[in-house]
C-alpha positions in Angstrom: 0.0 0.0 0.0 1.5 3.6 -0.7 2.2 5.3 2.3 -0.2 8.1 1.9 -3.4 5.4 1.6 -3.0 3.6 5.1 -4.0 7.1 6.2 -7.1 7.0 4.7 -8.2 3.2 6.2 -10.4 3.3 9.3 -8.8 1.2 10.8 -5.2 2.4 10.7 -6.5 6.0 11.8 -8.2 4.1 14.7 -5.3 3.0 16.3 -4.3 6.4 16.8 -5.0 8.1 20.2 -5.2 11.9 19.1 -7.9 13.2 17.0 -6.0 15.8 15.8 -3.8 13.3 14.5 -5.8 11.8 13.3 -7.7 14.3 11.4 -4.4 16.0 10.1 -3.0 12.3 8.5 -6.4 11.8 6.4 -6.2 14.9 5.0 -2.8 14.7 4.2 -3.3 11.7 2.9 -6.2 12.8 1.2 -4.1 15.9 -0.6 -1.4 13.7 -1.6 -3.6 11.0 -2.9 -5.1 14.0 -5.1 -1.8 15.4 -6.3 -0.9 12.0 -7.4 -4.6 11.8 -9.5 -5.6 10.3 -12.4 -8.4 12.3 -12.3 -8.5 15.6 -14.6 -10.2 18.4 -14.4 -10.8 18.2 -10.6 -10.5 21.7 -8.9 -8.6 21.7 -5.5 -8.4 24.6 -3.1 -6.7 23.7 -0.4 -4.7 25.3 2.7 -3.1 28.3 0.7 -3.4 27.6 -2.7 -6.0 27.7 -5.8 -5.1 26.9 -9.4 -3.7 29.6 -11.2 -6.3 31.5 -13.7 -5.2 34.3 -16.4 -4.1 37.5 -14.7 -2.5 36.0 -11.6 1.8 37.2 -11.1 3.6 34.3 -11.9 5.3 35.1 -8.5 2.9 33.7 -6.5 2.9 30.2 -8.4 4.3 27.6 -6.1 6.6 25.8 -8.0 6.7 22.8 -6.2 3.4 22.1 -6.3 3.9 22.5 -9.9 7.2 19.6 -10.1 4.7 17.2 -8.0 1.3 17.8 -10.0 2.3 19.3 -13.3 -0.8 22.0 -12.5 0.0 25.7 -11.7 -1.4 26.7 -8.3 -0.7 30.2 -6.7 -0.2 31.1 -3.0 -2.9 32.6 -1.4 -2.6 34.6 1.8 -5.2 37.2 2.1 -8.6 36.0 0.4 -11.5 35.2 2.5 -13.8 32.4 1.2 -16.6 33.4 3.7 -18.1 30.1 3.0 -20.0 28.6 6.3 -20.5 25.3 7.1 -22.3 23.1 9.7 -21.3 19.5 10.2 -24.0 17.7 12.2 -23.2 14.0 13.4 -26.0 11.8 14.7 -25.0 10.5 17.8 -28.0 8.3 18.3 -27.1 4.8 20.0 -27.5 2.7 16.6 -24.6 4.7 15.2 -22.8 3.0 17.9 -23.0 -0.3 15.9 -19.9 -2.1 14.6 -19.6 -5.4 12.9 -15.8 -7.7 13.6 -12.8 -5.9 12.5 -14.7 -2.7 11.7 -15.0 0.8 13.3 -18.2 2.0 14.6 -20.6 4.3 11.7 -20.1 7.2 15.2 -16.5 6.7 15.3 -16.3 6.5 11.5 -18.3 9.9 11.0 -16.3 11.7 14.0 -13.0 10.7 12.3 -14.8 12.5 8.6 -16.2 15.6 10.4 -12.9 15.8 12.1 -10.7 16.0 8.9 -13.0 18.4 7.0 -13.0 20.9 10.5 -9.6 20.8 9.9 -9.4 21.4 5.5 -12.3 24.0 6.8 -9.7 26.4 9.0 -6.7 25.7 6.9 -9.0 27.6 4.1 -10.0 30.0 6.5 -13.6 28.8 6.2 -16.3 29.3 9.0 -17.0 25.6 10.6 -19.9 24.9 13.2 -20.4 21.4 15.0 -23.7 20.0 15.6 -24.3 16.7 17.6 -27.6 15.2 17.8 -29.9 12.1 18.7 -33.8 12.5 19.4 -32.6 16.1 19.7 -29.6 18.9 19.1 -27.8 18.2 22.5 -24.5 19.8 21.0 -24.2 22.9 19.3 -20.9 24.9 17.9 -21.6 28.1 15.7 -19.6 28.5 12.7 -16.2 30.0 13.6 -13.2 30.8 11.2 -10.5 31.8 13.6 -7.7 28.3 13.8 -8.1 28.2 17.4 -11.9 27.2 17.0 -10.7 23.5 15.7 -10.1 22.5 19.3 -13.8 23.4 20.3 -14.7 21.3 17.3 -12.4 18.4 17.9 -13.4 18.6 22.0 -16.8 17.8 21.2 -16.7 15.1 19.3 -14.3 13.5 21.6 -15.8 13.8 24.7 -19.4 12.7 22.8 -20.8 8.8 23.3 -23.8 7.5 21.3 -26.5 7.0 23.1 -30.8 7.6 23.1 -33.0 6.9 20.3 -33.3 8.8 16.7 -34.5 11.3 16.4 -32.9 12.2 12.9 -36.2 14.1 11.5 -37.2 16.1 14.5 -33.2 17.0 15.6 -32.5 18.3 12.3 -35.8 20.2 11.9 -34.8 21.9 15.3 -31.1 22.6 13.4 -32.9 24.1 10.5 -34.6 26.5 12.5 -31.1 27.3 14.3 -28.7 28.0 11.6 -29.7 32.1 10.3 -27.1 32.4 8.3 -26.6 30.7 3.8 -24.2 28.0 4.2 -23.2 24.5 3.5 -25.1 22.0 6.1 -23.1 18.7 6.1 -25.0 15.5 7.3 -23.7 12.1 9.3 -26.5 9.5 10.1 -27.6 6.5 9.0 -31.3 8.0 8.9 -32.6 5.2 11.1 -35.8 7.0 11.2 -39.3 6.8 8.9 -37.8 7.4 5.3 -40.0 10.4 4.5 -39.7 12.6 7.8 -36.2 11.8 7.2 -36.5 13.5 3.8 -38.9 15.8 5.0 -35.9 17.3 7.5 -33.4 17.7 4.8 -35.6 19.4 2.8 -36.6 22.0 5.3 -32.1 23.1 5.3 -33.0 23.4 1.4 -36.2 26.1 1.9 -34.1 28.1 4.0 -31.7 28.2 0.8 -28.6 26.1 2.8 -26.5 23.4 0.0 -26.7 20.1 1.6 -24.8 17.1 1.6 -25.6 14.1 3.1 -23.8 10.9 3.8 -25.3 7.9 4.8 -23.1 6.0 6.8 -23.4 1.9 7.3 -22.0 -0.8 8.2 -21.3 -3.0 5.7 -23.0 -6.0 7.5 -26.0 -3.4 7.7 -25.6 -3.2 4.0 -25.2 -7.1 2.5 -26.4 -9.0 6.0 -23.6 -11.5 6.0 -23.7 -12.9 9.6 -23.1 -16.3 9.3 -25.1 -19.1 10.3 -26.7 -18.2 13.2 -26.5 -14.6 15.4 -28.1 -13.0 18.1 -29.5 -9.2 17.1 -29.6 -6.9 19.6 -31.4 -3.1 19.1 -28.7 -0.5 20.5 -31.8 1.8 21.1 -34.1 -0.6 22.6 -32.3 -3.4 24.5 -34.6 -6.1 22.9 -33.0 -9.1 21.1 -33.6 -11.6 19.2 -32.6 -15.2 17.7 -32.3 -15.7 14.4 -30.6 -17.7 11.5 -29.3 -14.8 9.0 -29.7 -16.7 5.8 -33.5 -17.1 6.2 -33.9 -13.4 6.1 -30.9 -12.5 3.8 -33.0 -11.9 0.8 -35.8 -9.9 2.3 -33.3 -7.9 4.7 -31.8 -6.6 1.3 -34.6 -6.1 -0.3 -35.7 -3.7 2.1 -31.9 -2.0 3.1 -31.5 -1.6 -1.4 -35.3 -0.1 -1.2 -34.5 2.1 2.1 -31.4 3.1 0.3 -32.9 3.9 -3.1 -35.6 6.3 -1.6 -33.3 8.3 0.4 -30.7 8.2 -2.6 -33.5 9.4 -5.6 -35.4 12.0 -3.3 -32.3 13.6 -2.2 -31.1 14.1 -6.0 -34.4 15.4 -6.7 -34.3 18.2 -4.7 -31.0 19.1 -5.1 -29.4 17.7 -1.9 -25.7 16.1 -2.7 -26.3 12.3 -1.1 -23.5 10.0 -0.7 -23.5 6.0 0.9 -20.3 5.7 3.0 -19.4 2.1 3.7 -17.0 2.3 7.3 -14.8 -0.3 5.6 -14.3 2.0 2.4 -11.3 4.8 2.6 -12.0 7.9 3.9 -11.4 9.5 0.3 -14.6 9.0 -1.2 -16.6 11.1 1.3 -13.8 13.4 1.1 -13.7 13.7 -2.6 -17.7 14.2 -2.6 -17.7 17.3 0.1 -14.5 19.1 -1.8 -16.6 19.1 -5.3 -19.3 20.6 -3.5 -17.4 22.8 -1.8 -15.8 24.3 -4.7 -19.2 24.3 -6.3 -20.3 27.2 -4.1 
């Protein structure tokens, strides 16, 4: 594996004690892994720089960005990007689950919003923090100033998954909260009734914010590959139950690839970014997604 990819596995991130090592390493990773790109045409602002456009001093091209990526990219010291974003992490008890050799879809989605706080501050953009389960327990307001990543990082270490969901009604409340345009950035699994799920994320489009919204899972949540026989616990309720996984294999996906699809097709059709994350997949690909938004805007 090249060096800069075992930053960007779950599970090699997880073995490290201090988020903010954590969250620095991904998106190093992350900004090396772009650099070394097959990909063309993909616009990357990041830290100090933007890619050169007609008009800038050659001065301010940084030539060794230029010997790595064969792009031209100028320094950037004074600009302001004024974008504002809000990352809101459910923190309901079923995003507490974690199938063998995985990490939690919590831990997974703390590790995410930690690494874009961090690409947020180095761009000098405005970041907020929301945690959430039946309702909005945590709440940071977007702050630009570098200093602000500790508050950010703070929170999501000291937070534990616990309560029902509440996804619909929590985000709702968030809605109403935010006052100013910005970029609202989602972590659940929207474990909640399908349409008041939609319903929420709609409401953070009719108050004009861009939205983005990852649905994380496990991938044992996703294909149902057990085993033989298992014993299912709900995280929420405390019940459980015996059951043999193959019987229900086909119907369990059924529903999951029908759950999915809805979220997936209403989100597109009004205009909200939606994204599955798998927690054995890279962190790149949820990464990738928010930074084409991002320079969207």
């Amino acid at each position: 594996m090249q060096d800069y990819r075992k930053y960007l596995e779950p599970q090699i991130i997880a073995q490290l004690e201090n988020i903010e090592l954590k969250a620095r390493l991904v998106v190093e990773g992350f900004i090396t892994g772009l650099h070394r790109s097959p990909y063309h045409g993909f616009s990357v602002e990041f830290a100090e720089h933007r890619q050169y456009r007609p008009g800038d001093e050659f001065r301010h091209i940084d030539w060794k960005v230029f010997g790595r990526t064969e792009k031209f990219f100028v320094k950037q010291f004074e600009e302001e990007t004024n974008l504002r974003s809000i990352l809101s992490v459910d923190s309901s008890a079923s995003m507490n689950f974690a199938s063998k050799g995985q990490i939690s879809k919590f831990e997974y989605s703390t590790y995410l919003a930690a690494a874009i706080s961090y690409m947020l501050i180095k761009q000098r953009d405005a970041i907020g923090l929301a945690l959430y389960d039946t309702k909005v327990h945590t709440y940071l307001p977007p702050r630009s100033k570098p200093s602000y990543i500790y508050e950010i990082l703070k929170a999501l270490v000291a937070t534990k998954p616990a309560n029902e969901t509440g996804t619909s009604k929590a985000l709702d409340e968030l809605a109403e909260r935010i006052k100013r345009r910005g970029l609202v950035v989602i972590f659940s699994d929207f474990f909640d009734e399908p349409q008041s799920v939609l319903n929420a994320l709609k409401h953070f489009r009719h108050k004009n914010h861009e939205v983005i919204a990852f649905q994380v899972l496990d991938p044992r949540e996703i294909d149902f590959k057990f085993g033989s026989g298992a014993t299912f616990k709900d995280l929420e309720t405390g019940e459980e139950m015996i059951t043999q996984p193959y019987q229900i294999q086909k119907t369990y996906s059924m529903a999951v690839k029908e759950f999915i699809s809805f979220i997936e097709t209403e989100c597109h059709n009004h205009n909200i970014e939606y994204q599955l994350i798998n927690t054995s997949e890279p962190f790149d690909k949820a990464l990738r997604e928010y930074l084409t938004k991002r320079n969207r805007m």
